[in-house]
N, C-alpha and C positions, 0 to 999 in steps of 0.2 A: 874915602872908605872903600875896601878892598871886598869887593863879593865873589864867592865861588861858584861863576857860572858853570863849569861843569856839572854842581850840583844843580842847579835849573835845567840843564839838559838830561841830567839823569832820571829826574821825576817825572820831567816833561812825556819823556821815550817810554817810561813805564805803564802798562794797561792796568785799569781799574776800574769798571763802572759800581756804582753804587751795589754792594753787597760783593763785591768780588775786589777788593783794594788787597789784595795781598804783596802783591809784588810792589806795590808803591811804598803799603805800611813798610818792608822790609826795608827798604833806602831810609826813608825817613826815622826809622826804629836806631839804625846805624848813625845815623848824622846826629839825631836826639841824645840816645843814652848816655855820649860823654858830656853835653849841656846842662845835665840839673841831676839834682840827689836823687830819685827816685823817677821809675819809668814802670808803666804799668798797663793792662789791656784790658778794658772792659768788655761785658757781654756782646755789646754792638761790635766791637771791634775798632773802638777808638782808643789811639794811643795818649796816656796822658801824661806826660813827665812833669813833675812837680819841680820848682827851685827855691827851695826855702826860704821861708822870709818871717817878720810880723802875722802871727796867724788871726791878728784883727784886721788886716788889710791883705784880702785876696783877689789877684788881677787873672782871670780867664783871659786865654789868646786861643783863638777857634781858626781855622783854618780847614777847608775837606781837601778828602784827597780822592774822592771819585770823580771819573771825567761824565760826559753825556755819551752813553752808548747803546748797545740791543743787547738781547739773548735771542737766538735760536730758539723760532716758535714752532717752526716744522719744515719739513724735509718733503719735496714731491717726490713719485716716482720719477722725474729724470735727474734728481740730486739735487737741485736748486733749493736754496733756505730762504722762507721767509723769516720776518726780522718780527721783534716785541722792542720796540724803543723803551730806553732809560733813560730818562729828561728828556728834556726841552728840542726839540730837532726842527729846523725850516727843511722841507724836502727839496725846496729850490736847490740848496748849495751840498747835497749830497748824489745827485747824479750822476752818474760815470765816474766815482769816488772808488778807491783801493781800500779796499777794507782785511782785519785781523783775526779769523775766525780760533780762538784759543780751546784746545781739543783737553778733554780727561787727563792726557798724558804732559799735559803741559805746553807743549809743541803748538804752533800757530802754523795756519794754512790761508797762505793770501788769496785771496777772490775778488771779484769783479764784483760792484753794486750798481745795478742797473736796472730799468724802468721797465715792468712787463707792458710792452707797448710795439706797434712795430719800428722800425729804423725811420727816421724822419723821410727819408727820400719815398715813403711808400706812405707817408700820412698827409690827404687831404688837410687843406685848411682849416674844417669847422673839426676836423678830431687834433687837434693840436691845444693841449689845457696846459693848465699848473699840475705837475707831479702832486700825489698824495703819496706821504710814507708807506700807507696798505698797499701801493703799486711796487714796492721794492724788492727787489731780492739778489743775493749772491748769487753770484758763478765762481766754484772753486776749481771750474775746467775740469774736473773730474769724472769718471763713471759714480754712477747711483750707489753701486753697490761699496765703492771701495768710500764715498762719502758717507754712507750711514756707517761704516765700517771704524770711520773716527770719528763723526759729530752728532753731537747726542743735542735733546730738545734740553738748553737751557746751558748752553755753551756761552761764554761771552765774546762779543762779538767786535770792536774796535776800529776806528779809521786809522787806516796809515798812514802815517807822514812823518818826517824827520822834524826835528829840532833847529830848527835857523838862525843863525844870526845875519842882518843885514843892517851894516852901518851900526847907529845907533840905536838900534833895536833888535828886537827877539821873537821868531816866529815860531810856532808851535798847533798842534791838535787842541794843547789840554794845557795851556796857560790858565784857564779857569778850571779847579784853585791850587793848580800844582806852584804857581807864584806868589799865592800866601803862603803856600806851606815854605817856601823859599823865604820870605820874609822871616815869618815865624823862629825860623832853623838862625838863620843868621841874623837877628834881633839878638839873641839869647846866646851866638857867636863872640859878639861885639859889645855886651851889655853886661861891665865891669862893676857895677856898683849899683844896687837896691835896696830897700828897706821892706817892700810889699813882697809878700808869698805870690809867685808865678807860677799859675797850673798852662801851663802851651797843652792845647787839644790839639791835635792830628784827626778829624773826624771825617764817618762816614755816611755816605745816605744822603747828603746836603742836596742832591739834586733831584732828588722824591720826597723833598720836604722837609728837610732840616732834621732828619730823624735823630741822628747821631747827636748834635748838638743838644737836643732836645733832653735825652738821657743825661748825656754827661755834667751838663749844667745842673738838673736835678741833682747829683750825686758828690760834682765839687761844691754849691751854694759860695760860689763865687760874689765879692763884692762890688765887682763890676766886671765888665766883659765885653772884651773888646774881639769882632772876628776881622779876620782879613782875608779878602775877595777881590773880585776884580769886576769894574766896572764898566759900562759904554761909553769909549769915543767914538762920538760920531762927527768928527772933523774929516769928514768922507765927503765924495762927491752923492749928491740925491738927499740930505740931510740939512734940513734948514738949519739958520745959528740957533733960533730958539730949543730946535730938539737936538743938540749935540751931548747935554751933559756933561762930559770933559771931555778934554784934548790930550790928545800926545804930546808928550814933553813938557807938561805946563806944570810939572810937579803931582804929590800925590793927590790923592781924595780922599777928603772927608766928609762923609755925607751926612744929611741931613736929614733926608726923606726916600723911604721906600715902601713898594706895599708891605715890607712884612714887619715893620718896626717903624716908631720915628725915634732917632736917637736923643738920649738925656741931651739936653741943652746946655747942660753945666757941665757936662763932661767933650760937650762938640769945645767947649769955650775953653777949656782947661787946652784942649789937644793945639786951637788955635795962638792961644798964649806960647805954648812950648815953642809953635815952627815960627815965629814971628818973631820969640828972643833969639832963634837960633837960626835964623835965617835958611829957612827949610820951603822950597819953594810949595804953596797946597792951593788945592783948589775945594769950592765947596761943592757936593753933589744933591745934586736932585734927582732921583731912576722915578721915573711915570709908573715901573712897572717891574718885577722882580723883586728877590729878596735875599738875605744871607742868612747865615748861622746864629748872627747879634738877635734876627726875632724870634728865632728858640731861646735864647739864651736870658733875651729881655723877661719872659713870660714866665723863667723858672719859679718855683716855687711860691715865696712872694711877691716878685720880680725883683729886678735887676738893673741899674744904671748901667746902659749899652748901646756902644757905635760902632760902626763899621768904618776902616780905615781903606781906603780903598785906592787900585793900582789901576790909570785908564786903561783902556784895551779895546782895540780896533776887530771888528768883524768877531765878535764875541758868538760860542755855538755854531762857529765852522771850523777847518781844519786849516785855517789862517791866523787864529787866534795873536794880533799884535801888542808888544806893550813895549816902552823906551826904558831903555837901561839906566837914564836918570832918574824916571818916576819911580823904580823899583827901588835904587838906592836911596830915593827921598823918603820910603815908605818906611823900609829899615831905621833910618835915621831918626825919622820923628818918632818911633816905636821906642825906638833903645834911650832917648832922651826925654818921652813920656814916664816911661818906669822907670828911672833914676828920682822919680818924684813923685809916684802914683802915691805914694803912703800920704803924701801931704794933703791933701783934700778929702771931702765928702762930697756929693751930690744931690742937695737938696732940690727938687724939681722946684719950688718955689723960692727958692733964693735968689 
């Protein structure tokens, strides 16, 4: 199966944090529109394209496209910003990090994120702790004045880092869910034949709380709903076998258990049937902890039968974000040969 990693590096590269997805919706708006009959943008700002099908059988595909970032909470007199984080952030592994300060005018201004602390060579042993986020802030090497001059309180703010590929793999900022939305795109590429109405969500907000999903599933009343995310591999050094969750290269994820949802049973079994006639390498997930778009999506209205299909991914919430270009194309695969069949079943939780 032929996938358009350009387009994974395109999304990848693009800034977005939760309520500021413009420039990502724009790629994915372009890739979407020629995919399915109708393409549309709700209040949130989630893109929804529809592909027509059986309007008794409708399959939600949820994917965000915000990354974890800051806004610009204030500005000292010597120009320095401090940060408002958007999701989820360990301050460990943002340290002496390059970060993207995005100005009114559109324009970005690269800065330094660094620890208001002195230079190690001058800290005593007992003042040497764990970083807290409150301690952070930019250096955009500039005077005071010519910084308030273009960065305003509520700018957004992003880690730099290019798009990788290494070997059999792809390294990125914002693999989490810029490689669902890659999924998603080219599922609906590759996925020549249906019977079930296909709503693909592009959504936003996922990492302040499933906001986006949470709307849009109210508004499509979807018969099932499936998001696609990305998972923890913890086949790392310091990571016991018990807490690994999934591996790299071992095929996709399909999970089971998360805090924010447990996925229908009958529909985890359906997905299992599909990769096992079609020899689709998967693995099962268990997350301790986290959530996706599936436990908005589960809780809509009267709920909803909903799983998450899930891509491993190494160093999740740093600006190393890893996944294997097998597991991405296993993820594809089992999607686009799930819906070649979605129409065939119901989900009776007691079945």
């Amino acid at each position: 199966m032929e996938l358009d990693w350009s387009l994974l590096q395109r999304l990848c590269e693009a800034p977005g944090i939760a309520g500021h997805e413009l420039r990502v919706a724009a790629i994915v708006r372009a890739a979407l529109e020629p995919l399915v009959d109708e393409l549309r943008v709700d209040a949130m700002g989630n893109l929804i394209g529809v592909r027509r099908g059986r309007r008794d059988r409708r399959v939600m595909l949820a994917a965000h496209m915000d990354e974890i970032g800051f806004l610009v909470r204030h500005i000292d007199d010597n120009g320095f910003l401090r940060l408002q984080p958007v999701g989820g952030f360990d301050a460990r592994v943002l340290v002496a990090q390059r970060v993207h300060v995005w100005t009114r005018s559109g324009a970005s201004l690269l800065g330094a994120l660094q620890l208001a602390t002195k230079p190690i060579h001058l800290l005593a042993a007992e003042e040497r702790k764990a970083p807290a986020l409150e301690e952070l802030y930019v250096d955009l090497g500039l005077s005071a004045e010519e910084v308030r001059s273009r960065v305003e309180i509520g700018d957004m703010v992003t880690l730099a880092r290019e798009f990788a590929r290494l070997g059999p793999t792809v390294l990125s900022k914002a693999l989490d869910d810029r490689v669902g939305v890659f999924v998603m795109l080219e599922t609906l590429r590759h996925l020549d034949r249906h019977e079930a109405e296909i709503v693909a969500v592009a959504t936003v907000q996922e990492e302040v709380g499933l906001r986006g999903a949470q709307t849009a599933a109210f508004g499509i009343e979807p018969d099932v709903g499936i998001a696609l995310d990305v998972t923890i591999a913890g086949d790392v050094p310091g990571i016991e076998a018990q807490d690994r969750v999934t591996r790299l290269g071992h095929g996709v994820a399909i999970k089971v258990f998360d805090t924010s949802h447990i996925p229908s049973r009958p529909l985890v079994q359906h997905l299992r049937e599909v990769a096992d006639r079609r020899g689709i390498r998967y693995q099962l997930e268990v997350l301790p902890r986290g959530g996706t778009d599936a436990g908005a999506v589960q809780r809509a209205r009267a709920g909803v039968p909903a799983v998450t299909v899930s891509i491993p991914t190494r160093h999740v919430h740093t600006v190393n974000e890893m996944a294997h270009v097998d597991d991405i194309a296993a993820a594809v695969e089992l999607l686009t040969a799930y819906l070649a069949e979605a129409h065939e079943r119901t989900y009776d939780p007691y079945a």
